[in-house]
N, C-alpha and C positions, 0 to 999 in steps of 0.2 A: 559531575561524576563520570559522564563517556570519556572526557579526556583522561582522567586518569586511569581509567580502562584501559584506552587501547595503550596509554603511556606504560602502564604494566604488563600488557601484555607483548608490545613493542620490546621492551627490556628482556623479558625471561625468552625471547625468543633469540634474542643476537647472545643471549648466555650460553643457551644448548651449543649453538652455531660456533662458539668461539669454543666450548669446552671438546663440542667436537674433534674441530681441528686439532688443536692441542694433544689431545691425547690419541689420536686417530699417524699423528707424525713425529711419534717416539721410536716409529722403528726404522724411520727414516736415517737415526743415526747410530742405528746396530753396524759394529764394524764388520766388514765385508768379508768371505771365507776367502785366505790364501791359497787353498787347497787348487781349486782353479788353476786357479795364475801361476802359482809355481809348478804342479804339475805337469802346464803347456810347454816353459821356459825349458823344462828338463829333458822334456821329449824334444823340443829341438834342439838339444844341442846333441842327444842320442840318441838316432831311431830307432838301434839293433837293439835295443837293449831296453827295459820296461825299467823305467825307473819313478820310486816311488815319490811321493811329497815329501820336501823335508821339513819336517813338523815334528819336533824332537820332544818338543812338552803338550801335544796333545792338541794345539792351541785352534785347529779344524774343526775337531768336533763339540766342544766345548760354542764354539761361537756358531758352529749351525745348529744347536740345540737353542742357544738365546736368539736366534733369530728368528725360529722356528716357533719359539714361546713367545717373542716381540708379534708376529704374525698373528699366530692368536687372539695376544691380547689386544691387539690391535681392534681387529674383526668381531671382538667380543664387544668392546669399549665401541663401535660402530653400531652395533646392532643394541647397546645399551642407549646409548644417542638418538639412533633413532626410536627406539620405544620409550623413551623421553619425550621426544619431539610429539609424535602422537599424543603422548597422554595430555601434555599441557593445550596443547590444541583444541583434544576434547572437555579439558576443563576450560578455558577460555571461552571456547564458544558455549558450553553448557552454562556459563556466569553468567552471560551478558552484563549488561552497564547499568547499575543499581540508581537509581530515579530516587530516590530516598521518599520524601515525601508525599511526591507524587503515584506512589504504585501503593501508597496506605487507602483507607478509606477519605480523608479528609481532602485528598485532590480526587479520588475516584467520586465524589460527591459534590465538588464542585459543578460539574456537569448538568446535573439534572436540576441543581439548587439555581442557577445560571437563567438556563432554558424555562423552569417554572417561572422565574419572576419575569422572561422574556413576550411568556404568553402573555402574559396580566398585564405587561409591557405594551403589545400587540392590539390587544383588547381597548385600550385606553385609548392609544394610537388612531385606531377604526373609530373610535366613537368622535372624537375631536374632526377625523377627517368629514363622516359624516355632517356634522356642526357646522362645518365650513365651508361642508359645498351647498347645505340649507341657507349659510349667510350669503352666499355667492347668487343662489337660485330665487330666494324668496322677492327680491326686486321685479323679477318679472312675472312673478303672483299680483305683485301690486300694482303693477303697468296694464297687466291685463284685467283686473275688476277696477281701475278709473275708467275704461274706455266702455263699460257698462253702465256709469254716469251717463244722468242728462246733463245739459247746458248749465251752467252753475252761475253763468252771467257774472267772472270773473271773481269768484269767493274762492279760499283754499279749501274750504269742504262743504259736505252735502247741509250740516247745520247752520253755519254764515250763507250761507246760501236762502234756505228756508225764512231765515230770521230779515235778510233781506226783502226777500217776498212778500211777507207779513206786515212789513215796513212800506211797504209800497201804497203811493195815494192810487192808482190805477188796478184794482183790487181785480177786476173783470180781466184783465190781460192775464194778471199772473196767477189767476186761479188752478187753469192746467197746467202749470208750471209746478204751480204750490204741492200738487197731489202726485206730481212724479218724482220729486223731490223725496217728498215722505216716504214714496214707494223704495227709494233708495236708501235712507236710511241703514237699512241690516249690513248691506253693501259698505257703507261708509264706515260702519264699527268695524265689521271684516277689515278693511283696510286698515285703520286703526290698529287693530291689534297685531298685524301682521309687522306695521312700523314698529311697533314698541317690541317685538320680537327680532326684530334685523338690529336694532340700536343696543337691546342687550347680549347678543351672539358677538355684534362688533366689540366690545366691551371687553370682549375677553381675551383678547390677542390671538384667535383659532389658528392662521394660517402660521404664526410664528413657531407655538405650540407642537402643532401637527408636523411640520417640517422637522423640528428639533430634533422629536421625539423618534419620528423616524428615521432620521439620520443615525441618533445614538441605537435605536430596534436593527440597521443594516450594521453594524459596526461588532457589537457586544453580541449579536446573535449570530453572526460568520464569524469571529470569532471562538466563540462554544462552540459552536457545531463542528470547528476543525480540530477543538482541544479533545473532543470526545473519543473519537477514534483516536486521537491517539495516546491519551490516557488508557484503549483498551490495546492497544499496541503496547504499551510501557508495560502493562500489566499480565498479559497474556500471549504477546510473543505473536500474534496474530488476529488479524479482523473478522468478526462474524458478521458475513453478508446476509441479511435482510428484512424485512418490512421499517424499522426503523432503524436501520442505515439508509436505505434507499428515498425515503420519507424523509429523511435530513437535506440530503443532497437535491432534492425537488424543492425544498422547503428553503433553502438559498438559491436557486436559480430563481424561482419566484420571486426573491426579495429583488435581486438584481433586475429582474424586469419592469419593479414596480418602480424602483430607482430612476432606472434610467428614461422613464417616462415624465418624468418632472420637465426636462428644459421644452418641454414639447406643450407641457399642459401651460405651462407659464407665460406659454404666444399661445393661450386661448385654444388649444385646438381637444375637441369634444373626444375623437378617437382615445387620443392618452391618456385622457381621463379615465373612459372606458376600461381600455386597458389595464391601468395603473388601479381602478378598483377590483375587478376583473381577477387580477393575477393576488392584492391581497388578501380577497374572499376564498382563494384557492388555498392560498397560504393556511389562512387559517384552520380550512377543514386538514390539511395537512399538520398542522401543527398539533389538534387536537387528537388526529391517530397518534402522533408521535408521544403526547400522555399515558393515552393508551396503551401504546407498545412498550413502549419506556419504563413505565413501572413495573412490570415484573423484573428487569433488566435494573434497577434500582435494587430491590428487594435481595436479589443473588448478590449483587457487588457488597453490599450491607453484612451478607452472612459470609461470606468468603474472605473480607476483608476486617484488617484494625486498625486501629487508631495508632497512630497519627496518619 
């Protein structure tokens, strides 16, 4: 729709420009007074003596009156041109470049329809990251209550352990053995359940998930968020600065910082993590003003605007 904008507006401007000229140099070829010229001729060939133009049929003043009305209409048709020129100017730029569906409601609603599914997006995002740094973490939950074990005297847990004990023909040696075993017990179901908790979190593909998800949450949500303003640019000829404008533009720098923290967390290092959770928990409070702010900003666009 812009190009054919300016291509019409392009056109009706080389028309004024051309109608202009055209009729601005009509009097360019009014023929010339003789009256001059032979008047001069006559005087030199007589000085003593005053003699007139000879112009027997009038033909002097007749042609300085059409030249005199070429003049006019010249300077009229000029200043007609230019108050032409003007006006289509002021209609042009009063048009601007019709957006068709874009400036109705159903691309003005794109927006906020986008960014709502983007939090719910975010939210899921967060919970899967959490998940994955529990599957990441909980191994050295489990490293650290084996090392609160006794001697197991080589059994995979505190039960094969005990049952060895019990088994044993030298009942006197393993008696203190026997009762700190037991003692561990609760310890050894902790651990238990801790394993059966790491083996179903692996189960779930978290780290592929979580990656995915944010990948597509940095994409579709810069995205939106650059469609927005300028859906209200298409629509209103200008941007209104603030809380949720500015709350947008925080709210993609933050995505960008979470981003770009990956190739760092992926060689291990604890900072990026930090970070990279850090800058999405910010996001988030950010994100939820932006509901906040946003829906009244919905509600206007809704009654201002129609369908399509």
């Amino acid at each position: 729709f812009e190009e054919e904008h300016i291509f019409q507006y392009i056109t009706m401007r080389l028309s004024v420009l051309l109608c202009a000229a055209g009729l601005t140099a009509v009097s360019a070829f009014a023929p010339i007074s003789p009256q001059a010229g032979v008047s001069t001729s006559l005087r030199a060939v007589n000085d003593d003596s005053t003699v007139g133009a000879f112009d027997p049929l009038n033909l002097a003043s007749e042609n300085a009156e059409e030249t005199s009305n070429g003049s006019i209409s010249g300077m009229g048709l000029a200043a007609a041109t230019t108050a032409a020129w003007v006006a289509s100017s002021d209609v042009a730029s009063a048009a601007g470049p019709d957006w068709g569906i874009f400036e109705g409601r159903t691309g003005s609603m794109l927006h906020p329809i986008a960014m709502g599914s983007m939090f719910l997006l975010s939210l899921s995002t967060g919970i899967l990251g959490l998940q994955w740094r529990r599957q990441r973490t909980i191994g050295d939950e489990i490293t650290a209550l084996k090392k609160t074990l006794p001697d197991l005297g080589g059994a995979k847990s505190v039960s094969d352990a005990i049952a060895a004990a019990e088994s044993a023909e030298d009942t006197s040696v393993e008696a203190a053995n026997l009762s700190a075993l037991k003692a561990a017990l609760p310890v050894q179901k902790e651990i238990d359940t801790l394993a059966a908790e790491r083996k179903e979190l692996s189960s779930k593909g978290l780290r592929d998930q979580h990656f995915s998800q944010g990948a597509l949450l940095a994409f579709i949500g810069t995205a939106f968020a650059i469609e927005g303003p300028l859906n209200t640019y298409a629509r209103a000829g200008k941007l209104f600065p603030g809380p949720h404008l500015y709350a947008g533009a925080g709210l993609v720098v933050l995505w960008a910082l979470a981003y770009a923290c990956v190739p760092a967390m992926q060689k291990g290092s604890d900072t990026a993590r930090s970070v990279h959770i850090g800058a999405n928990v910010a996001g988030m409070g950010l994100f939820a003003w932006q509901i906040v702010s946003g829906l009244p900003i919905m509600f206007k666009v809704i009654e201002l605007t129609k369908f399509p």
